[in-house]
C-alpha beads as a LAMMPS data file, in Angstrom:
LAMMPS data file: protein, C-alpha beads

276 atoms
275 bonds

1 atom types
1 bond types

-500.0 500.0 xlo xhi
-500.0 500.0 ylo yhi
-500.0 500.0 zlo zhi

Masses

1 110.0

Atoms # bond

1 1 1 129.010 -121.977 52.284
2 1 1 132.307 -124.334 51.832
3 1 1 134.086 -122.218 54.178
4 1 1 134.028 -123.895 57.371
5 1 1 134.295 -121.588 60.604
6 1 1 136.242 -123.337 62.872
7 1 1 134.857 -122.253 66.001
8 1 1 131.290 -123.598 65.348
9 1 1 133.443 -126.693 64.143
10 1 1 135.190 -127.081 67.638
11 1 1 132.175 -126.576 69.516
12 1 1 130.173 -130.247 68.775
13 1 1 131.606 -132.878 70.885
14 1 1 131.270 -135.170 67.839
15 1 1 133.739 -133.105 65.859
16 1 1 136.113 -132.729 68.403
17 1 1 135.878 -136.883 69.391
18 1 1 136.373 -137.397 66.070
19 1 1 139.627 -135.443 65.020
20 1 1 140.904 -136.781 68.673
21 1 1 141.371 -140.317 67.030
22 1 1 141.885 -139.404 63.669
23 1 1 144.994 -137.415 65.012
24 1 1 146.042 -140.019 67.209
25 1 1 146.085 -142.419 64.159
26 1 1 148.060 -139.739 62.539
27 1 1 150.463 -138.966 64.991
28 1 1 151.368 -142.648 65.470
29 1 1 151.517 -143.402 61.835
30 1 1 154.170 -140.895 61.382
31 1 1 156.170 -141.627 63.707
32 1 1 155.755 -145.575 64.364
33 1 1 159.386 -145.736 63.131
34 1 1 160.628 -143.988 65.394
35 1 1 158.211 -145.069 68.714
36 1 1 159.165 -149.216 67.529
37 1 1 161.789 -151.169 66.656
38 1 1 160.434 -153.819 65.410
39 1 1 160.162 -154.366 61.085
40 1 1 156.288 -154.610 60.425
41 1 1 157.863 -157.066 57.507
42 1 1 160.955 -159.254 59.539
43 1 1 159.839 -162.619 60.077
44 1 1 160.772 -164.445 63.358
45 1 1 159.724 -168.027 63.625
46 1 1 160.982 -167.981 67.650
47 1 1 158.348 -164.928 68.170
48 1 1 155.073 -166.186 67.076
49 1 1 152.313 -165.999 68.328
50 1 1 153.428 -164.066 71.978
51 1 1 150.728 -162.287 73.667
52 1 1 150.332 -158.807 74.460
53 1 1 153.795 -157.263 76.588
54 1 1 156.073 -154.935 77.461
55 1 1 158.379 -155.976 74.163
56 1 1 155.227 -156.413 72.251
57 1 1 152.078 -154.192 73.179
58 1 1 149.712 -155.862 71.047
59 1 1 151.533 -159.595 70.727
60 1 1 153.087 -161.033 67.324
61 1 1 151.342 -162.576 64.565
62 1 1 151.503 -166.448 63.329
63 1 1 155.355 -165.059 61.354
64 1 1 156.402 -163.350 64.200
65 1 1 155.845 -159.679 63.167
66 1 1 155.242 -157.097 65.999
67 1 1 150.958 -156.195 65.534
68 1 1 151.696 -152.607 67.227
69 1 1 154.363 -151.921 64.831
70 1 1 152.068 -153.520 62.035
71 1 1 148.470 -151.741 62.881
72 1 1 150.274 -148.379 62.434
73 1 1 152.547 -148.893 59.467
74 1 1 149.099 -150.036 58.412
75 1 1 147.239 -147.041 59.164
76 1 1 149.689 -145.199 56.391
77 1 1 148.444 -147.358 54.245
78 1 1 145.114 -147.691 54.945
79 1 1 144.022 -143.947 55.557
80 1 1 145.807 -143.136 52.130
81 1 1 143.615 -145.833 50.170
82 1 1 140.641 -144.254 51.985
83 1 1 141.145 -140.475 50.754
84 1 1 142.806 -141.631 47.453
85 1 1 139.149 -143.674 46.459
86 1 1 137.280 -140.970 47.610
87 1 1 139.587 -138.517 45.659
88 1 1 139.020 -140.530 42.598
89 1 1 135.156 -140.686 43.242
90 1 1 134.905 -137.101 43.862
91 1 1 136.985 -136.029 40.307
92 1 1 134.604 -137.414 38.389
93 1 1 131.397 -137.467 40.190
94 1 1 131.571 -133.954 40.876
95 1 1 131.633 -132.626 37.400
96 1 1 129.211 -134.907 36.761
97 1 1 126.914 -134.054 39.023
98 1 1 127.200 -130.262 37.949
99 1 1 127.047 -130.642 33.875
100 1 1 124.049 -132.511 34.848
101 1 1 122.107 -130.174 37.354
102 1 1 123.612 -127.172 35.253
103 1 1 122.424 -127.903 31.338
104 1 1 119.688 -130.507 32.295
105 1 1 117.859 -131.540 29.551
106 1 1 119.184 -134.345 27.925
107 1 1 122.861 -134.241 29.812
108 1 1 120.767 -134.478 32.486
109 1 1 118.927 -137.315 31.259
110 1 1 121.923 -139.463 30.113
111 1 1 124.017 -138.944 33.382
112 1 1 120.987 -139.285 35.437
113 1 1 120.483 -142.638 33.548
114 1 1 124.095 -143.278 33.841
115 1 1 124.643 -142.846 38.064
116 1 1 120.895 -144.984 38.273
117 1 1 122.751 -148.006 36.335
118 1 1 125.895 -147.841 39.585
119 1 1 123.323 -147.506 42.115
120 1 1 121.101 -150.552 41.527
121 1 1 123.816 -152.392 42.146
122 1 1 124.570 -152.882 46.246
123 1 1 128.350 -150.773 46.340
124 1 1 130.275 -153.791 48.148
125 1 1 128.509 -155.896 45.353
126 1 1 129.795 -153.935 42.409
127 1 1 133.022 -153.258 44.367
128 1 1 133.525 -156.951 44.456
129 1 1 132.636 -157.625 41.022
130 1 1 135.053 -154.895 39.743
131 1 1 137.849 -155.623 41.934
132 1 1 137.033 -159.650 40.641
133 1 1 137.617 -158.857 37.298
134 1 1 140.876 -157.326 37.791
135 1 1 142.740 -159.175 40.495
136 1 1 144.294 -158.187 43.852
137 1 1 146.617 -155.442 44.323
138 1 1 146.520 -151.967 45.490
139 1 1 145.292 -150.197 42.163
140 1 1 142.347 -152.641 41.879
141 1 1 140.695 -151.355 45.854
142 1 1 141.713 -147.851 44.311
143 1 1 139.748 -147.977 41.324
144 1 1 136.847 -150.459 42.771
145 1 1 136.015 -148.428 45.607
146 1 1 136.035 -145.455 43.792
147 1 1 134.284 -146.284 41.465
148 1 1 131.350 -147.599 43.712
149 1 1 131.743 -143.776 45.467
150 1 1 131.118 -141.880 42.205
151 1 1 127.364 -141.762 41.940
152 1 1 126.774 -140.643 45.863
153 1 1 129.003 -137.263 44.482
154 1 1 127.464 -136.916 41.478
155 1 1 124.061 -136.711 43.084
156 1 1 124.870 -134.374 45.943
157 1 1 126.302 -132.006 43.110
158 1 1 123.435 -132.176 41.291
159 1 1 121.025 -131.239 43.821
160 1 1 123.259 -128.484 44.677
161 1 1 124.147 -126.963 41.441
162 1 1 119.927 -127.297 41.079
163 1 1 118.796 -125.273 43.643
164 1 1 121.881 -122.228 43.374
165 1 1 121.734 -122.039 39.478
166 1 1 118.531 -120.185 40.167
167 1 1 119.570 -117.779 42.571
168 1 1 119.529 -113.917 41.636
169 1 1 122.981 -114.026 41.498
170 1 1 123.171 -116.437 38.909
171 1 1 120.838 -114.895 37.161
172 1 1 122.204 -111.368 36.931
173 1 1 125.449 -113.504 35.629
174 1 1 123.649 -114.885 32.743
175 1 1 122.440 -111.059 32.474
176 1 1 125.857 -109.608 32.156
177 1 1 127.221 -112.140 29.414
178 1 1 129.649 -114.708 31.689
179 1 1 130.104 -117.841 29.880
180 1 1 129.059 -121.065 30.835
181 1 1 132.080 -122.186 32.175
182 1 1 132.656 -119.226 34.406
183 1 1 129.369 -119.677 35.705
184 1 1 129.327 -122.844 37.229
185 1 1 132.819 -123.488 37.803
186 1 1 133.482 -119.512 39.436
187 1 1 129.971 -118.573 40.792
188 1 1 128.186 -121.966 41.671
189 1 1 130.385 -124.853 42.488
190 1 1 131.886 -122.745 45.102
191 1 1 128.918 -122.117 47.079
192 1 1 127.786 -125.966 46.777
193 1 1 130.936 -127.089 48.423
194 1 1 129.753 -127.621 52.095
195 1 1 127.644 -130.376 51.803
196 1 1 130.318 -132.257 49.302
197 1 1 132.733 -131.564 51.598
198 1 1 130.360 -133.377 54.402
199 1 1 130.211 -136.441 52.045
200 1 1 133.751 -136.776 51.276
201 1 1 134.524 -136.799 54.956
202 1 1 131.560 -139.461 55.656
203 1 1 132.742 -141.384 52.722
204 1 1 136.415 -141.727 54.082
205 1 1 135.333 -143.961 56.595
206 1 1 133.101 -145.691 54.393
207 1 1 136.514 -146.124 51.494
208 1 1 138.333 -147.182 54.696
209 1 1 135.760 -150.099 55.668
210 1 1 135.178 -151.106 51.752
211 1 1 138.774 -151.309 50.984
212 1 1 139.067 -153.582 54.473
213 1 1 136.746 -155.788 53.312
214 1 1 138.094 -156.570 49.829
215 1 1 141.531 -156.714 51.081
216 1 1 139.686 -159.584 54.210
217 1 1 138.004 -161.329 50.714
218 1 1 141.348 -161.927 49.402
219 1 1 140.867 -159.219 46.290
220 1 1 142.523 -156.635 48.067
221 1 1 146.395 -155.969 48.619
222 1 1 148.649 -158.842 48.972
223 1 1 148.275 -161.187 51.811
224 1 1 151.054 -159.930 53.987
225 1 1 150.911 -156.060 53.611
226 1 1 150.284 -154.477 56.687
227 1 1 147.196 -152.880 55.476
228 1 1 144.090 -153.791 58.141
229 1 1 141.874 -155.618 55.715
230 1 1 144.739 -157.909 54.825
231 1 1 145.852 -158.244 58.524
232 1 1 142.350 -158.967 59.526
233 1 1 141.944 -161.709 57.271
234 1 1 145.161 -163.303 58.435
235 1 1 144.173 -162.766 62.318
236 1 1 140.830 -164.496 61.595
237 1 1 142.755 -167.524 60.126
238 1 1 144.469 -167.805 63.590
239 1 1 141.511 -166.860 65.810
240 1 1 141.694 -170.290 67.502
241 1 1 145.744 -169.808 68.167
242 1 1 145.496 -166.231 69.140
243 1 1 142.969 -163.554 68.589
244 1 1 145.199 -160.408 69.138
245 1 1 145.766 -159.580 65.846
246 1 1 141.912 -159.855 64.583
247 1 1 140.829 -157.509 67.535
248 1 1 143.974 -154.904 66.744
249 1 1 143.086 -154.615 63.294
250 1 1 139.099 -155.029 63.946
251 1 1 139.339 -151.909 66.313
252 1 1 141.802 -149.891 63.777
253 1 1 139.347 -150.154 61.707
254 1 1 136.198 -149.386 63.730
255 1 1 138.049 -146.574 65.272
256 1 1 138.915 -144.926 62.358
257 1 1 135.472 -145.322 60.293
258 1 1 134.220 -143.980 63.712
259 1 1 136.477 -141.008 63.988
260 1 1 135.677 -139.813 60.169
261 1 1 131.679 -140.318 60.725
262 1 1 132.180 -138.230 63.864
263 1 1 134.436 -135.489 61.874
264 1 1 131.614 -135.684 59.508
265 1 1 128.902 -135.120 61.552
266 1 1 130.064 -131.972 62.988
267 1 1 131.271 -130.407 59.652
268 1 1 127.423 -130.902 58.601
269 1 1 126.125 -129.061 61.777
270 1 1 129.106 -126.587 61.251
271 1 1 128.050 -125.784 58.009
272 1 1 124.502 -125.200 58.103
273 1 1 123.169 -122.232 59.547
274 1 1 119.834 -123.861 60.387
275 1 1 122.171 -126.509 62.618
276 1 1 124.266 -124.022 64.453

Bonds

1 1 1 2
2 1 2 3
3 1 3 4
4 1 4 5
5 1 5 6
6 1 6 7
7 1 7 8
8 1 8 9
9 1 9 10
10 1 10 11
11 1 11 12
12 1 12 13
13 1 13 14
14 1 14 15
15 1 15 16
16 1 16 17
17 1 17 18
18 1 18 19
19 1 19 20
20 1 20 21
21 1 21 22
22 1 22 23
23 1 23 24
24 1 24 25
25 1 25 26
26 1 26 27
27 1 27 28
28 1 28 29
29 1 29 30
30 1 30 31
31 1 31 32
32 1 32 33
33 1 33 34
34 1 34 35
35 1 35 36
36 1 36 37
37 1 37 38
38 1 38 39
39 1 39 40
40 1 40 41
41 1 41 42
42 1 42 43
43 1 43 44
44 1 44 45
45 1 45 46
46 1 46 47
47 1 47 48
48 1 48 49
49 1 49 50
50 1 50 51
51 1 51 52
52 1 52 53
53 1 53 54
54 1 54 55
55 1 55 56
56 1 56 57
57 1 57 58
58 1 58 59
59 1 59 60
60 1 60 61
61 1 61 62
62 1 62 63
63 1 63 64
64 1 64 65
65 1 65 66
66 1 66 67
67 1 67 68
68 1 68 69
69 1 69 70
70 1 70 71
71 1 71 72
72 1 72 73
73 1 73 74
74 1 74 75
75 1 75 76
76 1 76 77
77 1 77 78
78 1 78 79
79 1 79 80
80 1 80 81
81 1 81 82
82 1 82 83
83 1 83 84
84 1 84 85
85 1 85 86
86 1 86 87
87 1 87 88
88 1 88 89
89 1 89 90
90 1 90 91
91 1 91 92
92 1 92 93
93 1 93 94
94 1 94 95
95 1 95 96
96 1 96 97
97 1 97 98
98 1 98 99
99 1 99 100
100 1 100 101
101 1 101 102
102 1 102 103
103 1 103 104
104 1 104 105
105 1 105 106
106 1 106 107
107 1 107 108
108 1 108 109
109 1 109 110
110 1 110 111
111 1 111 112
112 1 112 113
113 1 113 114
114 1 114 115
115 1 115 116
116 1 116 117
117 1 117 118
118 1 118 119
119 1 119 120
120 1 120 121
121 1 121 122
122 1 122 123
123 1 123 124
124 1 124 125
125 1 125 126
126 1 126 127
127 1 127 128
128 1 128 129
129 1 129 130
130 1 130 131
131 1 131 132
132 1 132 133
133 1 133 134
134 1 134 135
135 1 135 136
136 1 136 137
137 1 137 138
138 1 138 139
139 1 139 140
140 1 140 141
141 1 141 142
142 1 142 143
143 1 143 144
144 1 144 145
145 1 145 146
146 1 146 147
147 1 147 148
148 1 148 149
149 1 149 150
150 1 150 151
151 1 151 152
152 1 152 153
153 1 153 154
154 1 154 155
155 1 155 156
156 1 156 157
157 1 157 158
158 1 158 159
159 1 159 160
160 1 160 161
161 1 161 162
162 1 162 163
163 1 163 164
164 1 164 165
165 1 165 166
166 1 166 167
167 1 167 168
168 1 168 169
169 1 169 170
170 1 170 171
171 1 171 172
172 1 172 173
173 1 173 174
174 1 174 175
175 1 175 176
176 1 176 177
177 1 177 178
178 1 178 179
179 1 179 180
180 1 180 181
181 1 181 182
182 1 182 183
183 1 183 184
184 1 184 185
185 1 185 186
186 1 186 187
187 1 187 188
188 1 188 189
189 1 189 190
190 1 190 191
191 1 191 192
192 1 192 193
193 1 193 194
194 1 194 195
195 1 195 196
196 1 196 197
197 1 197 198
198 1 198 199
199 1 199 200
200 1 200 201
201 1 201 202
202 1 202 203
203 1 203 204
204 1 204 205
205 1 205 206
206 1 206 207
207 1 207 208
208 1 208 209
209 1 209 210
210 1 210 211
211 1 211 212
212 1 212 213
213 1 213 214
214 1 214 215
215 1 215 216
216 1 216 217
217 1 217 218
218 1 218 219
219 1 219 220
220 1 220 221
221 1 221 222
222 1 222 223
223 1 223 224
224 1 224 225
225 1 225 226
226 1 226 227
227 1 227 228
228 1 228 229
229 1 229 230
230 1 230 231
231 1 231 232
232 1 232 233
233 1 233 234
234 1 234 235
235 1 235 236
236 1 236 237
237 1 237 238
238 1 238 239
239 1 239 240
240 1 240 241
241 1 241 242
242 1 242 243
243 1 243 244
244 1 244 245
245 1 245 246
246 1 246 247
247 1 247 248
248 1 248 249
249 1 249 250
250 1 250 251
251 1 251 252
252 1 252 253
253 1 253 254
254 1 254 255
255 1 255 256
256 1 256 257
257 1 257 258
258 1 258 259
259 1 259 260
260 1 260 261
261 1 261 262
262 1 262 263
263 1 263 264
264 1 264 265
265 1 265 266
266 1 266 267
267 1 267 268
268 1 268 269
269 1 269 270
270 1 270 271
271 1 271 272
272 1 272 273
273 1 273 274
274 1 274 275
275 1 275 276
């Protein structure tokens, strides 16, 4: 089930939309260095504020610095903090999720209890608070967002591990002596990986947007790293002056949540039979 057969992938629109932009994000945040040569950090008093040109495809900020140059350098950043919280949510919801759905009982009961405490607080509330308590820097929109993400995988695992551990399979496991460990980890955490592999591509975009709008609070990265929350936040500042830089980063960022909802959407179809 978490093998995902490309061809069925390729053949929804929505998955083939979506890794469109998400490879055009990727191919020009590899290579911005090379397509600019402008620093996304030089300051240049002379250059502010220009509107979109030839030199400058998207215009310069309120220091000068070259947006185009900026939104991609930014898109390094910003698509790394997206898989890195979701990473992080996944490594410990997962196993979570399965010690839970797989010994039930009372591990069930105490994670269950656990995940319900995250979850009755809103995620951009608890997000907020965490990242609050910490202060503003990379590491804290690492550990808040992840954080937030945990409970979603330790559900989805749950449910999973629930309705396999059953299976005849399982069963004739159990029969023939296999430990515990073998068990879930070898015969049923493989075959729950498709829809967990659905929800870590949803909840890329989802990192990506939460991690914008810390960084747009101010609790974030540092004001002036060309990450899109941060470069949001300065744009609206200047909205009056010049609103290039707010839309540039506003679309990055709506572009890219799009593109992994869309990637998403197809690996779900792709990977259920019933949806083929």
């Amino acid at each position: 089930m978490g093998k995902i057969p490309l061809a069925a992938l390729l053949a929804h629109w929505s998955a083939r939309v979506g890794l469109a932009i998400l490879a055009v994000f990727v191919l020009l945040a590899a290579t911005i260095g090379i397509l600019s040569s402008h620093d996304p950090n030089e300051w240049r008093a002379q250059e502010a504020m220009r509107p979109p040109s030839r030199e400058y495809l998207f215009g310069t900020d309120a220091s000068g610095r070259d947006i185009f140059t900026r939104v991609f350098f930014g898109a390094r950043l910003s698509l790394a903090i997206g898989v890195t919280c979701v990473a992080g949510s996944a490594a410990v919801g997962i196993p979570l999720g399965a010690l839970a759905g797989y010994f039930g009982r009372w591990v069930d009961s105490a994670i269950s209890r656990l995940v319900d405490v995250l979850l009755s607080f809103p995620s951009i509330l608890l997000a907020i608070a965490i990242a609050a308590s910490m202060g503003p820097g990379i590491d804290t929109v690492v550990i808040s967002v992840g954080v937030v993400g945990i409970p979603q995988f330790a559900r989805q695992t749950r449910a999973s591990v629930l309705s396999i551990k059953e299976l005849d399979y399982v069963q004739a496991s159990r029969a023939l002596g296999f430990g515990h460990a073998r068990i879930l980890f070898v015969h049923i955490l493989p075959n729950a990986l498709g829809p967990l592999i659905v929800l870590g591509t949803l909840s890329i975009g989802g990192a990506i947007l939460s991690a914008a709008g810390l960084s747009f609070l101010g609790l974030g990265v540092e004001s002036g790293t060309p990450e899109w929350g941060a470069m949001l936040h300065e744009g609206y500042s200047f909205w009056r002056r010049s609103s290039s830089l707010a839309v540039f980063s506003g679309l990055a960022i709506s572009l890219a949540v799009l593109g992994f909802n869309l990637l998403g959407d197809g690996l779900r179809d792709a990977l259920d039979p019933k949806l083929r």
